[in-house]
C-alpha positions as CSV (number, residue, x, y, z in Angstrom):
1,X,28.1,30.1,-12.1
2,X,26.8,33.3,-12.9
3,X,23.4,32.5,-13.2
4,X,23.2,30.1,-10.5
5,X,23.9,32.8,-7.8
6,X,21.3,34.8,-8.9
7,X,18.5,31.8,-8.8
8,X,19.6,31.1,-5.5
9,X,19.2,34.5,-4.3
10,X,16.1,34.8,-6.0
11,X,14.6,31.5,-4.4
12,X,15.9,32.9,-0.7
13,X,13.8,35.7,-1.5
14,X,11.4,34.1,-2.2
15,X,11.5,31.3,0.6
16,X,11.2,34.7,3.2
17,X,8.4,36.3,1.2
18,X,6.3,32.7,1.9
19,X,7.2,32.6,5.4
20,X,5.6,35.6,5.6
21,X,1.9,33.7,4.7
22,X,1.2,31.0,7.3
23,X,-0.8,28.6,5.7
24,X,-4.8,28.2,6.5
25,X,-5.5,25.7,9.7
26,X,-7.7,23.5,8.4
27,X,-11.4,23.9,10.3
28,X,-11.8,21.3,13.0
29,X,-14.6,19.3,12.7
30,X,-17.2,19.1,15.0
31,X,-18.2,16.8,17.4
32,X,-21.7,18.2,18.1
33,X,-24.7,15.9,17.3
34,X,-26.4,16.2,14.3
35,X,-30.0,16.2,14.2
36,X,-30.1,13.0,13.3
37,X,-28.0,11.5,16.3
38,X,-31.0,13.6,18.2
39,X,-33.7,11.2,16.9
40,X,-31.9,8.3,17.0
41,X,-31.3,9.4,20.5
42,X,-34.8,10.1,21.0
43,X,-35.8,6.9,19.7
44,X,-33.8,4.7,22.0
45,X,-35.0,6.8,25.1
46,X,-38.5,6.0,23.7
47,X,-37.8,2.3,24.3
48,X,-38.8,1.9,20.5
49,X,-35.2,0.7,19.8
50,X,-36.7,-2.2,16.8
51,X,-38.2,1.5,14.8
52,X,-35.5,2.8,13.6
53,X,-34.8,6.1,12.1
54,X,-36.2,5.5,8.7
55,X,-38.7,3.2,9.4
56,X,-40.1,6.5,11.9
57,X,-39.2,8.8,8.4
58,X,-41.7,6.2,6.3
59,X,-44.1,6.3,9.2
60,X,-44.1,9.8,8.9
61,X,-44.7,10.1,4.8
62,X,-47.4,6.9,4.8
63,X,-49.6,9.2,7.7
64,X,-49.3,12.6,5.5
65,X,-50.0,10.8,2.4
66,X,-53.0,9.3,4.2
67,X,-54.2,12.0,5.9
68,X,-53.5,14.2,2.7
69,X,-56.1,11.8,0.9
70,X,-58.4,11.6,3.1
71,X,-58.7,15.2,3.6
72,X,-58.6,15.8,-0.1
73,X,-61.8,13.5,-0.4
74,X,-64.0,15.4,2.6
75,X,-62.7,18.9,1.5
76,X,-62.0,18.9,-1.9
77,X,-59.5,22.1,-1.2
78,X,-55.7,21.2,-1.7
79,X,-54.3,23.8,0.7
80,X,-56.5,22.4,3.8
81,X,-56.2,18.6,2.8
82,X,-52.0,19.6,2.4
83,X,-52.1,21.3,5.8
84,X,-53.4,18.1,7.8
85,X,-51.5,16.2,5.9
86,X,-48.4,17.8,7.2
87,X,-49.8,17.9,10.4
88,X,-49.9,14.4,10.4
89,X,-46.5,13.6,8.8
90,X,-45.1,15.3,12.2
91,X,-47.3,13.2,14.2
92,X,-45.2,10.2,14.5
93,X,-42.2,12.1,15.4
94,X,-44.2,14.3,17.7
95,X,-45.4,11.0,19.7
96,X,-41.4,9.4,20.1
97,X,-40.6,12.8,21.4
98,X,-43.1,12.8,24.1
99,X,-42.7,9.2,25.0
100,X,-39.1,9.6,25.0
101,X,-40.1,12.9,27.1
102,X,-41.7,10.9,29.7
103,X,-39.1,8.3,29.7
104,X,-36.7,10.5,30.6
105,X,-38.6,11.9,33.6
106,X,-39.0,8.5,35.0
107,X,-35.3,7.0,34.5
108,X,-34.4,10.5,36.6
109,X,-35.3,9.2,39.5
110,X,-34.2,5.3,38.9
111,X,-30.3,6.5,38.2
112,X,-29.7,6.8,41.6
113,X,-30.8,3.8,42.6
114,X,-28.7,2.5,39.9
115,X,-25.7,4.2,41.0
116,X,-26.4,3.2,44.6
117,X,-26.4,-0.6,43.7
118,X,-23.3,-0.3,41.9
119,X,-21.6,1.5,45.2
120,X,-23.1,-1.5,47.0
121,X,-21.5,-3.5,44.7
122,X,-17.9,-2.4,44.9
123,X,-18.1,-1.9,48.3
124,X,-19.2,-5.7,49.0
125,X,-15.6,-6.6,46.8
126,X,-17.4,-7.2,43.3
127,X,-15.4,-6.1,40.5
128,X,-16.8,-3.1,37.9
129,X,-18.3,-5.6,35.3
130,X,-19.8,-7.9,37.7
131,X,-21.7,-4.9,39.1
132,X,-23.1,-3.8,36.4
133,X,-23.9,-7.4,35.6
134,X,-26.1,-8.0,38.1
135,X,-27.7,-4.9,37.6
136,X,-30.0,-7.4,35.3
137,X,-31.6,-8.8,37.8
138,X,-31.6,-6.4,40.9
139,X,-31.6,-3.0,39.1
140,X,-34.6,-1.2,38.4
141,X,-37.3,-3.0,35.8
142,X,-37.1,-0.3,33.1
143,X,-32.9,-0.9,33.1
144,X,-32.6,-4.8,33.3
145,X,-32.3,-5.1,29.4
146,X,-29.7,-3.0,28.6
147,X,-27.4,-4.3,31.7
148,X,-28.8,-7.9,30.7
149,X,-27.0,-7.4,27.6
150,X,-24.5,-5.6,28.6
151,X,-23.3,-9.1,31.4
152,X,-24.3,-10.9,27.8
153,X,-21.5,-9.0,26.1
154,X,-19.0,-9.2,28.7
155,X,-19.5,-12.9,29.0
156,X,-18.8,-13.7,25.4
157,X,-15.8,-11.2,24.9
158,X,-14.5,-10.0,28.0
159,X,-13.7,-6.6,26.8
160,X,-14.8,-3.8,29.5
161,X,-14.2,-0.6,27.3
162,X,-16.2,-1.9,24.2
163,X,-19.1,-3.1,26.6
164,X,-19.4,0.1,27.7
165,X,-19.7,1.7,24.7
166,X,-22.4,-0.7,23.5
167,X,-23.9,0.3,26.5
168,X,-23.5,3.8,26.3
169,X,-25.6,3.3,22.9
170,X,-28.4,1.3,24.2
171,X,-29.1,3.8,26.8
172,X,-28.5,6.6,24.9
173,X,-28.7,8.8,28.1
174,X,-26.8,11.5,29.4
175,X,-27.1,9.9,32.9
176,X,-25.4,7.1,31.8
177,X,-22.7,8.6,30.0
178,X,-21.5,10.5,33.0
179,X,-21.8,6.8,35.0
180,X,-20.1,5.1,32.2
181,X,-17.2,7.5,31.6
182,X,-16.6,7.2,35.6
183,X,-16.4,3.6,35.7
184,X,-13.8,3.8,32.9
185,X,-11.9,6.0,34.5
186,X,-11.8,4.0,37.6
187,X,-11.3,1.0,35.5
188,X,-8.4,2.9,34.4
189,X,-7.1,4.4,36.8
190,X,-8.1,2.0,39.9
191,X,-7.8,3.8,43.5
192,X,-9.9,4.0,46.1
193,X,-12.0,6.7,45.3
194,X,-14.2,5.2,43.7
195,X,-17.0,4.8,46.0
196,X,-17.1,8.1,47.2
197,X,-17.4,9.2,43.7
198,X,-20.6,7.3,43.1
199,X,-22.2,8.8,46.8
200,X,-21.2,11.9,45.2
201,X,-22.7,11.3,42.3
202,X,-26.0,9.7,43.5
203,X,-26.3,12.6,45.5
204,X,-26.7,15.3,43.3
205,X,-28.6,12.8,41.1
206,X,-31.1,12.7,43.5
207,X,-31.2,16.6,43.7
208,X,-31.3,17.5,40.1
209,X,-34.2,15.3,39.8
210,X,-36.1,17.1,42.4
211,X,-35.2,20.8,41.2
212,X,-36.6,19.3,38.1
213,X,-39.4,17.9,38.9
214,X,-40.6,21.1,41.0
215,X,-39.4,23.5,38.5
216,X,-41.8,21.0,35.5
217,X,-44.2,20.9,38.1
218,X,-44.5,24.9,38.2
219,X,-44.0,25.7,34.5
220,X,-46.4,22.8,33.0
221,X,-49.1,25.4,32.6
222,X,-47.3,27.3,29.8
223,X,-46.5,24.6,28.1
224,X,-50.4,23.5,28.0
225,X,-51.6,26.4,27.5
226,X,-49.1,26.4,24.0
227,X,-50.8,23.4,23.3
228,X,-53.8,24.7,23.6
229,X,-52.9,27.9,21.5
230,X,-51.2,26.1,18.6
231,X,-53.9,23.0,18.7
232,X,-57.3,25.6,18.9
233,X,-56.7,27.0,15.6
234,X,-56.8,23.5,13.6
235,X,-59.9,22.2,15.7
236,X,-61.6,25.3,14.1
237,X,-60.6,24.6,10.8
238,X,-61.2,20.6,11.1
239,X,-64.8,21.5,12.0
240,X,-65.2,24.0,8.9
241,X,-64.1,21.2,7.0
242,X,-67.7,19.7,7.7
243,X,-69.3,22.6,5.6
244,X,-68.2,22.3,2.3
245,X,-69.4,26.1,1.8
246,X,-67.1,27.7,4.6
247,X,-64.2,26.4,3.1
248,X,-64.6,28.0,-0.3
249,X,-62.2,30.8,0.4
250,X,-59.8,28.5,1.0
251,X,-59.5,27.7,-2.6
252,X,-58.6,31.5,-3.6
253,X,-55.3,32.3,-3.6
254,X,-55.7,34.9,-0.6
255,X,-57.5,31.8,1.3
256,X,-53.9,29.6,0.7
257,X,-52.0,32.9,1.8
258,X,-53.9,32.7,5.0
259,X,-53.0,28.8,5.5
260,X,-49.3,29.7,5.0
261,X,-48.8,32.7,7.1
262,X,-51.5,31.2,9.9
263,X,-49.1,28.0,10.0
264,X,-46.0,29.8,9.8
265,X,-47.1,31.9,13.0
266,X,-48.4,29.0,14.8
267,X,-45.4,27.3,14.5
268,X,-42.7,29.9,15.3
269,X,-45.3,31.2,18.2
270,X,-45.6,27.2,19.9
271,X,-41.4,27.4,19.3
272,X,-40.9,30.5,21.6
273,X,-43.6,29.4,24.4
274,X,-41.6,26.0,24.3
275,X,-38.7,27.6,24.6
276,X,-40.0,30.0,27.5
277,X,-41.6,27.4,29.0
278,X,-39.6,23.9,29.0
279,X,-36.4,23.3,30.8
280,X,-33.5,22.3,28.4
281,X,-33.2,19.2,27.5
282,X,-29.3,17.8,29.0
283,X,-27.5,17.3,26.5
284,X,-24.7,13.9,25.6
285,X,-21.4,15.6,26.3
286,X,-20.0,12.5,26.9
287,X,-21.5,10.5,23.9
């Protein structure tokens, strides 16, 4: 009995020194895309959806191996024939982007005829998946195939929420996540609402696609002319590479210095003038 009070006092002590430590929360994870949920994003936008993430990564390696060769043979200078074939390892990603850029710019000013349709819809007594449905076949051209499987889907399982997502992931647009998540809710929810949510909507559809396009419209020189800047350099070099005598330098190891530090500026200089002058990509909040 003696040495039992003493243990117990000693583990009360204890117990209050302890609480006096609150234990680490553990971090929460993130639910910002990765940069490879970008290019797959990028990728569906570009309407390439059979590529594929690492079919594009192969692409990439098979045109900077090739290029790499090639130059290698005309030049006979590693550093030159390792710079072009970099350049044309980015290629391939460097085209999706662009198509999915101007993809992007021309769904803009579809999604509010989309959203109108589907306020037509509900308004004439259709139910949600029947007006997305036969958005298939009077919806804009560019759309039809994803809503054509989407009424697919629906057909064969009958589940609203899951054909959503599906669809959410064949569009792979912030546009449609924000028209998605609404007709969920209203699914949801029900009420009568809903239509002048989607008026609402196609409103200030219609007028962020107009700001945008003026504002592209305005700031598409400086984004050119960073085109120019960053492409001028290589043009230069490409037509040294046709005198095998100009491009002895390049062999020294001040000449590779030169590569590394001119392609190091080019690239961080064509990164702030896109930055300067591009408008943010919107991002998938809602993916």
């Amino acid at each position: 009995m003696n040495t039992v009070i003493p243990l117990l006092f000693g583990a009360g002590l204890f117990c209050i020194w302890w609480s006096c430590w609150p234990r680490p929360q553990k971090p929460v994870e993130s639910n910002r895309p990765t940069a490879w949920d970008k290019l797959d994003d990028e990728i569906v936008q570009a309407g390439l959806t059979g590529l594929g993430r690492a079919k594009l990564l192969w692409l990439c390696v098979g045109c900077g191996m090739v290029v790499f060769v090639l130059a290698m043979a005309v030049t006979a200078v590693p550093a030159v024939a390792l710079a072009f074939g970099a350049i044309a390892a980015y290629a391939p990603i460097a085209l999706v982007r662009g198509r999915a850029r101007r993809r992007r710019s021309q769904l803009r000013d579809l999604w509010p005829d989309v959203v109108d349709h589907i306020a037509s819809a509900v308004r004439a007594g259709l139910a949600l998946p029947e007006s997305l449905s036969q958005l298939a076949v009077r919806g804009p051209e560019e759309l039809r195939p994803a809503f054509a499987e989407f009424a697919h889907d629906y057909r064969a399982t009958g589940r609203f929420h899951e054909c959503l997502d599906a669809l959410k992931v064949r569009l792979s647009d912030p546009v449609a996540d924000r028209l998605v998540e609404s007709l969920r809710i209203a699914r949801e929810v029900g009420g009568t609402d809903l239509g002048k949510l989607l008026r609402t909507l196609s409103t200030f559809l219609r007028d962020d696609a107009r700001t945008r396009s003026e504002l592209e419209a305005r700031q598409s020189w400086t984004v050119n002319a960073a085109r120019l800047a960053v492409a001028a350099p290589w043009i230069v070099l490409a037509m040294l590479a046709t005198r095998g005598d100009s491009l002895a330098a390049y062999r020294q190891p001040a000449g590779v210095a030169v590569l590394v530090i001119g392609t190091a500026v080019t690239v961080v200089a064509y990164r702030i003038m896109r930055r300067i002058g591009r408008l943010p990509v919107e991002a998938r909040v809602l993916r």
